[in-house]
C-alpha positions as CSV (number, residue, x, y, z in Angstrom):
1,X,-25.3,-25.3,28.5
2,X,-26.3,-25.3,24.8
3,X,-24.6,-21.9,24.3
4,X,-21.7,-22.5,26.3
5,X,-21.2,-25.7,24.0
6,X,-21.6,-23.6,21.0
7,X,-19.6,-20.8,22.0
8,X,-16.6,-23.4,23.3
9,X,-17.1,-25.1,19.6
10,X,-16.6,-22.1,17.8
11,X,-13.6,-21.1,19.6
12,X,-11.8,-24.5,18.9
13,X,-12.8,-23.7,15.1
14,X,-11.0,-20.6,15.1
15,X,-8.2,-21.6,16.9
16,X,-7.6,-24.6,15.4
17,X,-9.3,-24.2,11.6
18,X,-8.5,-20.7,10.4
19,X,-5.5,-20.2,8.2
20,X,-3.0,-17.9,9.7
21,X,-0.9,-16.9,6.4
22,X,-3.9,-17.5,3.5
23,X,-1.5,-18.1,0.2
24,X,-2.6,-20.1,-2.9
25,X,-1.4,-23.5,-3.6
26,X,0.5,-23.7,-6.5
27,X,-0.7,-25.4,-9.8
28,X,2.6,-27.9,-9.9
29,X,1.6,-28.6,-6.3
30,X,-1.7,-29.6,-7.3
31,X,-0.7,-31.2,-10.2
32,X,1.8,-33.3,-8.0
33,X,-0.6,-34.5,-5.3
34,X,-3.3,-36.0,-7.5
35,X,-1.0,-37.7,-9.5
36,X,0.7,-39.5,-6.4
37,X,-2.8,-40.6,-4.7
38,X,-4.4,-41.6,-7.9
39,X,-1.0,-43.2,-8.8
40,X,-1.0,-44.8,-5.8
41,X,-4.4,-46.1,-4.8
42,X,-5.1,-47.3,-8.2
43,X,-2.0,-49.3,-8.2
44,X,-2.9,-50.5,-4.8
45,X,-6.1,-51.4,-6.4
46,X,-4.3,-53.5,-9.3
47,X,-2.6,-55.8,-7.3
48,X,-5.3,-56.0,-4.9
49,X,-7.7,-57.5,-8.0
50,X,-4.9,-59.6,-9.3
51,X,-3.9,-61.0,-6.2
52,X,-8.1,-61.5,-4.8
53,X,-8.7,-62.8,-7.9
54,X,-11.9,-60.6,-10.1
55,X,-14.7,-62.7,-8.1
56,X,-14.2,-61.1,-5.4
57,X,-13.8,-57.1,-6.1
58,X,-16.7,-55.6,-8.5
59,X,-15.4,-52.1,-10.1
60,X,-18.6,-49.8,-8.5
61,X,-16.7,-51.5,-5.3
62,X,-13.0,-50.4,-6.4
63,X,-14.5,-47.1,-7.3
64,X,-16.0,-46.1,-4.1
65,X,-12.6,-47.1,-2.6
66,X,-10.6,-44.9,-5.0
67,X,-12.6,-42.0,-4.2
68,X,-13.1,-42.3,-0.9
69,X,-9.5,-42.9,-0.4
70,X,-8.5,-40.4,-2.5
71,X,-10.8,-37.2,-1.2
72,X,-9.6,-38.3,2.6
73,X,-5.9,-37.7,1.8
74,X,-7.0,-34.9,-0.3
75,X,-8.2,-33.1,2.0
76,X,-5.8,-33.9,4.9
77,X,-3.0,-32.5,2.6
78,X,-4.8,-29.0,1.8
79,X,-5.3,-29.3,5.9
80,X,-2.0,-29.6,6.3
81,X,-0.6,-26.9,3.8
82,X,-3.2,-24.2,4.5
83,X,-4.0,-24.4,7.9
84,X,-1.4,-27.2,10.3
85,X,2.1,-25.7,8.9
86,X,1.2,-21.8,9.0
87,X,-0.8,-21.4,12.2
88,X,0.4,-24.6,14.2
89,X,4.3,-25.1,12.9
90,X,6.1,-22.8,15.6
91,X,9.1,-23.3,17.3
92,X,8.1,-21.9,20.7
93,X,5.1,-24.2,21.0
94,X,6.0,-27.5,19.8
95,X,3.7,-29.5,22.3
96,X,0.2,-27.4,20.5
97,X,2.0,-28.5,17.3
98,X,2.3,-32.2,18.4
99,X,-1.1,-32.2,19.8
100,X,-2.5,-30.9,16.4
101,X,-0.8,-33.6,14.7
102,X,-2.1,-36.1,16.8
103,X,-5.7,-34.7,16.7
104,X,-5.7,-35.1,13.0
105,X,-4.2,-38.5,13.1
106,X,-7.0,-39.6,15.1
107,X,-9.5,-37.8,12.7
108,X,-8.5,-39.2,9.7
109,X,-7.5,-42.6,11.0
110,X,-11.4,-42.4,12.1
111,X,-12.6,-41.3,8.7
112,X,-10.7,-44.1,6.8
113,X,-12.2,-46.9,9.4
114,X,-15.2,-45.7,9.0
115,X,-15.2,-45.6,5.6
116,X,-13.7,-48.7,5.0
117,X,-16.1,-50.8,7.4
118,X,-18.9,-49.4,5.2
119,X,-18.1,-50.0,1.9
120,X,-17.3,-53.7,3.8
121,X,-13.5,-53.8,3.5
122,X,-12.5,-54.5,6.6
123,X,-14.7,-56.5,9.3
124,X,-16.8,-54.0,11.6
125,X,-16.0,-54.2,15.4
126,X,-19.9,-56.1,15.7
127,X,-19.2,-58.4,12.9
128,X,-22.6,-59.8,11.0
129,X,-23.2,-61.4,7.7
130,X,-24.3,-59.2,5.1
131,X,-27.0,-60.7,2.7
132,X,-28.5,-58.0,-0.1
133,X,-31.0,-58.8,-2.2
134,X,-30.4,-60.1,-5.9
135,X,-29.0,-58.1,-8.5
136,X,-31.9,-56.2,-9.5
137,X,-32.2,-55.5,-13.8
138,X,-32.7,-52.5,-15.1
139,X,-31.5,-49.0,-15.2
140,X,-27.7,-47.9,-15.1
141,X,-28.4,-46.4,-11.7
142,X,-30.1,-50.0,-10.5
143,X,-26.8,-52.1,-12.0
144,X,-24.4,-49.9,-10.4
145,X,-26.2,-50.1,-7.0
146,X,-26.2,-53.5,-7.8
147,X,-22.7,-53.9,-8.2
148,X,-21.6,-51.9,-4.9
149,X,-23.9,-54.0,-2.9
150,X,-22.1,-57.4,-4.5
151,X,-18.6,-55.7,-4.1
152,X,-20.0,-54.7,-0.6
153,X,-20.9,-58.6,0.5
154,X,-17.8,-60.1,-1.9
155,X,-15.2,-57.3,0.2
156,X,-16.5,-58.2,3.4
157,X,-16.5,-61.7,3.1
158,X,-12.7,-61.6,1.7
159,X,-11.7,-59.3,4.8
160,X,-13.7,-61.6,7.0
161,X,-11.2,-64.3,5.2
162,X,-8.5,-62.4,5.7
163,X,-8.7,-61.6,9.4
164,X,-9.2,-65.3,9.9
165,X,-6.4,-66.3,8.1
166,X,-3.9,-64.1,9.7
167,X,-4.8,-64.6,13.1
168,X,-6.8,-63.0,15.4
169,X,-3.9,-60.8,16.9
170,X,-3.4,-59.5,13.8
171,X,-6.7,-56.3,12.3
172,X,-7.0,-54.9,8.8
173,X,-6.0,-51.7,8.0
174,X,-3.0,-51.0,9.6
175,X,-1.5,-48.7,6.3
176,X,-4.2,-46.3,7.4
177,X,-1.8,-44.1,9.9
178,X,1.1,-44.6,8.0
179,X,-0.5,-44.1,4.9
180,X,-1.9,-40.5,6.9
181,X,1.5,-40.0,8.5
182,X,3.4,-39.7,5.0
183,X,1.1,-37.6,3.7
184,X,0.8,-34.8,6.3
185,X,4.8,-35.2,6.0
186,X,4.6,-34.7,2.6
187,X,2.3,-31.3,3.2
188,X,4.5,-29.8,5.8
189,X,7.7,-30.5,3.5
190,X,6.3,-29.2,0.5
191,X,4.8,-26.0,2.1
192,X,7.7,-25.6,4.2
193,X,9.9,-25.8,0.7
194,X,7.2,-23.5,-1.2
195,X,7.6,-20.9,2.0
196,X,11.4,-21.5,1.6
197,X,11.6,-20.5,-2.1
198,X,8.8,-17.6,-1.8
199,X,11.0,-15.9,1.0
200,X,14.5,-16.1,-1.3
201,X,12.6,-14.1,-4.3
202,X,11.0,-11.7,-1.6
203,X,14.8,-11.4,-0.9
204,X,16.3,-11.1,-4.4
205,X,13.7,-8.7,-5.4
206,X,14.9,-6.7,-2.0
207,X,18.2,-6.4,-2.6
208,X,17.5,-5.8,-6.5
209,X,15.7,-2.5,-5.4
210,X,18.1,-1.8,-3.0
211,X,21.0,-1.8,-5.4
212,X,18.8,0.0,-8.0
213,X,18.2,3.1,-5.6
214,X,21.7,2.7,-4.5
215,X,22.7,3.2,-8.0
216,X,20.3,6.0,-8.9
217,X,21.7,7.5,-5.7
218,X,25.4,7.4,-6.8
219,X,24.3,8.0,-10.6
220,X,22.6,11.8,-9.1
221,X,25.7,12.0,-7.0
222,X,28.3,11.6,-9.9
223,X,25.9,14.1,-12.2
224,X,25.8,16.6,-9.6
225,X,29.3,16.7,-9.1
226,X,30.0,16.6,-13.0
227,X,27.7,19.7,-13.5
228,X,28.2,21.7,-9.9
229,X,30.4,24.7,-10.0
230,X,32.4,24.9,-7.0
231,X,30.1,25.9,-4.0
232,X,33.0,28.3,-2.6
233,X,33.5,30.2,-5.9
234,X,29.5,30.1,-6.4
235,X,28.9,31.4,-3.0
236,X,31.8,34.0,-3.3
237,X,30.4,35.6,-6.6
238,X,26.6,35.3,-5.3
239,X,28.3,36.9,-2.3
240,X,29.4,39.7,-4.6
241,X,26.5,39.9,-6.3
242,X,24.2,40.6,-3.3
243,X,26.8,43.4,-2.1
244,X,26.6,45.2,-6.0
245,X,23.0,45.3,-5.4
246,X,22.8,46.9,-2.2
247,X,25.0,49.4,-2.6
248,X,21.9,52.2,-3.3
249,X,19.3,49.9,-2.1
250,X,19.5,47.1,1.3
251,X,16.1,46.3,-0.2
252,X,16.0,46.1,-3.5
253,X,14.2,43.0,-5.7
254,X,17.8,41.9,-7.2
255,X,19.6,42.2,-3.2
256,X,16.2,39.5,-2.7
257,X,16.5,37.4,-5.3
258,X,20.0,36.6,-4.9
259,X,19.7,36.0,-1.4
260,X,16.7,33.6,-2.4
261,X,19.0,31.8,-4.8
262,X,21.6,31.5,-2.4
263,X,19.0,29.6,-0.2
264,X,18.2,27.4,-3.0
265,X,21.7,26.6,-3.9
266,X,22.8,25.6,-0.1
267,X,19.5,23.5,0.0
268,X,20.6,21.3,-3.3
269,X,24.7,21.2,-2.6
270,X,23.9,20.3,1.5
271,X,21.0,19.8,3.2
272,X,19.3,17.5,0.7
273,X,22.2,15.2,0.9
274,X,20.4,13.3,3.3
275,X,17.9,10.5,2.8
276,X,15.2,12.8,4.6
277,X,14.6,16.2,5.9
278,X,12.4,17.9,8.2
279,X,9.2,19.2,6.6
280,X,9.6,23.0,7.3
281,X,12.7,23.0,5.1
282,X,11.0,21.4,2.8
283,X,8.1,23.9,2.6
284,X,10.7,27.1,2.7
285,X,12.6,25.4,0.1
286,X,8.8,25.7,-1.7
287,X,8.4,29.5,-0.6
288,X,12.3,30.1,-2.2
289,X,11.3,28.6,-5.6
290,X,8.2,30.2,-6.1
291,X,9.5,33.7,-4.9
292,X,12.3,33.4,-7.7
293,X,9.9,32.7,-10.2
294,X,7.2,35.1,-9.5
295,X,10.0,37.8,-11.4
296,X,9.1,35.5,-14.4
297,X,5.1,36.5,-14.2
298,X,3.7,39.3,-15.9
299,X,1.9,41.9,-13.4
300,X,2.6,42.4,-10.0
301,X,1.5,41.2,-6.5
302,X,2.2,37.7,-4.7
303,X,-1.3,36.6,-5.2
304,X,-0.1,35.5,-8.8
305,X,0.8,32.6,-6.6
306,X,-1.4,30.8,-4.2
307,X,0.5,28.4,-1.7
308,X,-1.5,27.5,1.2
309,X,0.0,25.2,3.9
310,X,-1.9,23.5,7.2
311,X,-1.2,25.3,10.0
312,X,0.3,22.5,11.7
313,X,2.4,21.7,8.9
314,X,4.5,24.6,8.4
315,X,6.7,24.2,11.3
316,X,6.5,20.2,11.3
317,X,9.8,18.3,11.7
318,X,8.1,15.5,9.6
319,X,10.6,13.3,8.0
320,X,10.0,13.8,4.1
321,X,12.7,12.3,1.4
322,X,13.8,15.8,0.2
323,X,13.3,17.4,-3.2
324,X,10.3,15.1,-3.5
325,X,7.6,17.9,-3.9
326,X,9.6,20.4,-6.2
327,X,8.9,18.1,-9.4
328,X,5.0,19.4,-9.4
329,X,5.9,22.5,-9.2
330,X,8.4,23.2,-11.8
331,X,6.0,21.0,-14.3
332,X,3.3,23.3,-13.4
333,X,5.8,26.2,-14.5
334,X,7.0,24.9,-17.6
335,X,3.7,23.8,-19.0
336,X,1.4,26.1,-17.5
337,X,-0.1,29.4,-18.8
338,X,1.4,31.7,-16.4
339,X,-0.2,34.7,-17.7
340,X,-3.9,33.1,-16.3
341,X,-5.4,35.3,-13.4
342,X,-6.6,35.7,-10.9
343,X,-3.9,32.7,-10.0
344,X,-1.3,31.2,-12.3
345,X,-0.2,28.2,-10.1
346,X,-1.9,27.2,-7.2
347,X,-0.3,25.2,-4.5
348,X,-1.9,23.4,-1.1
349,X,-0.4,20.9,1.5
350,X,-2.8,19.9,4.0
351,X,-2.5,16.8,6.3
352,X,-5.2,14.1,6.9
353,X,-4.5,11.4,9.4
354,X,-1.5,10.2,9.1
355,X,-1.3,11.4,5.0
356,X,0.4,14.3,3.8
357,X,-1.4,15.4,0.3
358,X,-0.2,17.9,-2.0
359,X,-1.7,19.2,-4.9
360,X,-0.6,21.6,-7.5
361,X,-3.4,23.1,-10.0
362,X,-2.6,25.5,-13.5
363,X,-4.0,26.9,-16.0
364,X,-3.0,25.1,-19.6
365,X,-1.3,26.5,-21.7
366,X,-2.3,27.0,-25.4
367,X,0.0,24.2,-27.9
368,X,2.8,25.7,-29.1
369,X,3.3,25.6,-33.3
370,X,5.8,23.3,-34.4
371,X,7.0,19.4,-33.4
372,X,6.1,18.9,-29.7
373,X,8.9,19.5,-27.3
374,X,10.5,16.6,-25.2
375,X,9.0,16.0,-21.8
376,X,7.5,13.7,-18.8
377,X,11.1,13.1,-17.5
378,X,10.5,14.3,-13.9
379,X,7.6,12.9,-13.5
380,X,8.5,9.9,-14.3
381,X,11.7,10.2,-12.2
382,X,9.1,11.3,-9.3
383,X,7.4,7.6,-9.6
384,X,10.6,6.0,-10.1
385,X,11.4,8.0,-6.2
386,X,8.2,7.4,-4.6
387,X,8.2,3.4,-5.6
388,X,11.6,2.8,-4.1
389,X,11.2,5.3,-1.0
390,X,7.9,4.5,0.0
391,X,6.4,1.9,-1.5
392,X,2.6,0.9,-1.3
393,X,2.8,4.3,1.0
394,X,2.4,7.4,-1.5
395,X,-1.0,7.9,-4.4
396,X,-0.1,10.1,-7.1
397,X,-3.2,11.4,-8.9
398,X,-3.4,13.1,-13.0
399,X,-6.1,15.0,-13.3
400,X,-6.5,16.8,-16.9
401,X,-8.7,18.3,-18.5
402,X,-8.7,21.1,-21.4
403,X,-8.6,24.4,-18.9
404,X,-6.4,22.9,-16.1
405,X,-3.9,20.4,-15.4
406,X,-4.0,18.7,-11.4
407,X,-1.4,17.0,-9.8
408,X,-1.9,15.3,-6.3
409,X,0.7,13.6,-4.4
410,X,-0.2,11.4,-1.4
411,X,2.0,10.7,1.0
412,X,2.0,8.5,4.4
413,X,4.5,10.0,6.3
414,X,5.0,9.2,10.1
415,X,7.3,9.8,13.2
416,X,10.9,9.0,13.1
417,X,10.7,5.7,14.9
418,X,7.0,4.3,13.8
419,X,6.1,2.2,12.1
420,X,5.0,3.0,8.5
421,X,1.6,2.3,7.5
422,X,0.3,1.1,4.0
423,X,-1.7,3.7,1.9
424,X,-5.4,2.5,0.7
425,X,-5.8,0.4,-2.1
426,X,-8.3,3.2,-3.5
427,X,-5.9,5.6,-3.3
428,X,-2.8,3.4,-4.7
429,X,-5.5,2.4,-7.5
430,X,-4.7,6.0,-9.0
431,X,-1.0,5.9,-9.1
């Protein structure tokens, strides 16, 4: 029976005690409510000793009320603000609502009695007369226990008075609901206002983000189309080009590289025109770029460049923002030493869970003589990208040292439909 009790207790306590949206209460908020209930009460207090006259309150008395007073409401408002509104204020259960209002009513209507019949302001329900013993001399301690015990007989005596006087159909303390009524009121109006203004800046800062990527999108667009040559005419003379250089030889390097370019070109002018592609194109997009550029290395053989891909990755229809991963790779080409063996650049895309990671590793490159050259632009275009197309979702990871240079991108990618999930804080910690 015990642990049924127990048990039965502790599920009350969660359901009813533990915040459902934990957020700080503002310092203005603060600020506010102790300077209305200490406001308040020790106004109430003033005209209480001016109207009772001093012989009947003693200020150890008027204390104890004060804080007493004070710590209930206190409390009932922080109640209110971090537990009643958030879990309990729903519009498709308003009876649990009501009855959790009601429920702490009750509660702190209790703990305001109680409170008052001790400290003897109001007449207890087994009246009896309270004698202490004389004011005893001595220490601070001993005079202010002193005084509390004289307020104590002089409160009870003058609520005793004042019971009598108004009738016996009328009690003490009937501010004490009110009183509890206006401030859980005051709770669920403040937080409901705080909530109100919190949501309008999650807004703003929203639609500020979207308007920023919608004018980096437009700002790409316009440079594009300032700088593109006419795709027809481009794809004509490539066209051209290709047929020039098979003439004597279907596979010669040139016939190849042009085709490769070709690929690249229709990648940039069309497919990456849309917010994401599939995965695979991304990747061949990868294998294009890197075939081109391994006429720039010294020596021969493919193995210059190592780009190893996760079996299940390379035909994955993953959606992936597009030209997201190219960034890493041209930096690793235009600072790297690409004349380091056995590999010059070395690429990997694996998948773990639900995160896709890239990393691209080179050798560094000796400093160049004269005034450094301008740089950093793409990758700080890359985090512009990833904070606005997948934010708290992507960790992107520096590693340097004075042989290599390591960049790792982490990205939580999932299926066109699901819903994303947040990257961990360890990882995000390196971005």
């Amino acid at each position: 029976m015990a642990e049924f009790l127990r048990r039965g207790a502790h599920q009350l306590a969660a359901w009813w005690l533990r915040p459902a949206a934990p957020q700080a209460v503002p310092v203005g908020i603060h600020v506010l409510l102790w300077a209305l209930l200490l406001g308040a009460n020790l106004l109430r207090l003033s005209i209480k000793w001016l109207a009772e006259g001093a012989d009947t309150w003693s200020w150890p008395l008027m204390l104890a009320d004060l804080a007493a007073t004070v710590a209930t409401y206190a409390l009932l408002f922080y109640f209110t603000w971090l537990v009643l509104v958030p879990r309990h204020l729903n519009r498709q259960k308003p009876v649990r609502f009501l009855l959790v209002v009601l429920l702490t009513v009750i509660v702190t209507a209790m703990v305001r009695f109680t409170t008052n019949i001790g400290l003897g302001l109001m007449p207890s329900m087994w009246p009896a007369h309270v004698e202490g013993p004389p004011p005893p001399t001595g220490s601070v301690t001993d005079s202010f226990l002193a005084g509390l015990r004289a307020g104590y007989r002089q409160g009870y005596k003058s609520a005793s008075r004042a019971q009598e006087s108004m009738g016996a159909d009328k009690t003490t303390g009937k501010n004490i609901v009110p009183a509890t009524l206006l401030i859980m009121l005051l709770g669920i109006y403040l937080r409901l206002g705080n909530d109100h203004q919190h949501e309008k800046r999650r807004r703003r800062q929203a639609e500020r983000e979207r308007q920023e990527l919608e004018k980096q999108h437009l700002a790409a667009e316009l440079s594009l189309l300032k700088a593109q040559i006419n795709p027809h005419f481009l794809f004509n003379t490539l066209n051209n080009i290709y047929s020039l250089a098979t003439a004597h030889d279907v596979e010669a390097p040139a016939a190849t590289a042009v085709l490769q370019l070709a690929d690249l070109m229709r990648y940039l002018l069309y497919e990456s025109a849309t917010d994401t592609v599939p995965l695979r194109k991304e990747i061949e997009h990868l294998r294009n770029f890197l075939s081109l550029h391994l006429l720039r290395l010294p020596g021969a053989g493919p193995e210059r460049l190592r780009f190893e891909v996760a079996p299940e990755l390379a035909e994955a229809n993953l959606p992936v923002a597009p030209m997201l991963l190219l960034p890493l790779v041209e930096n690793a080409f235009k600072h790297g030493d690409l004349t380091a063996r056995p590999h010059a650049v070395e690429l990997e895309l694996t998948q773990n869970g639900a995160e896709l990671v890239f990393s691209v590793q080179n050798r560094r490159r000796a400093p160049r003589p004269g005034p450094p050259q301008p740089g950093g632009v793409g990758l700080s275009n890359l985090r512009r990208r990833l904070h606005l197309l997948y934010p708290s979702r992507y960790g992107l990871h520096i590693e340097e040292t004075a042989d290599y240079y390591r960049a790792t991108l982490t990205l939580v990618l999932t299926p066109a439909g699901a819903a994303p999930l947040p990257l961990p804080a360890a990882q995000l910690a390196a971005v």
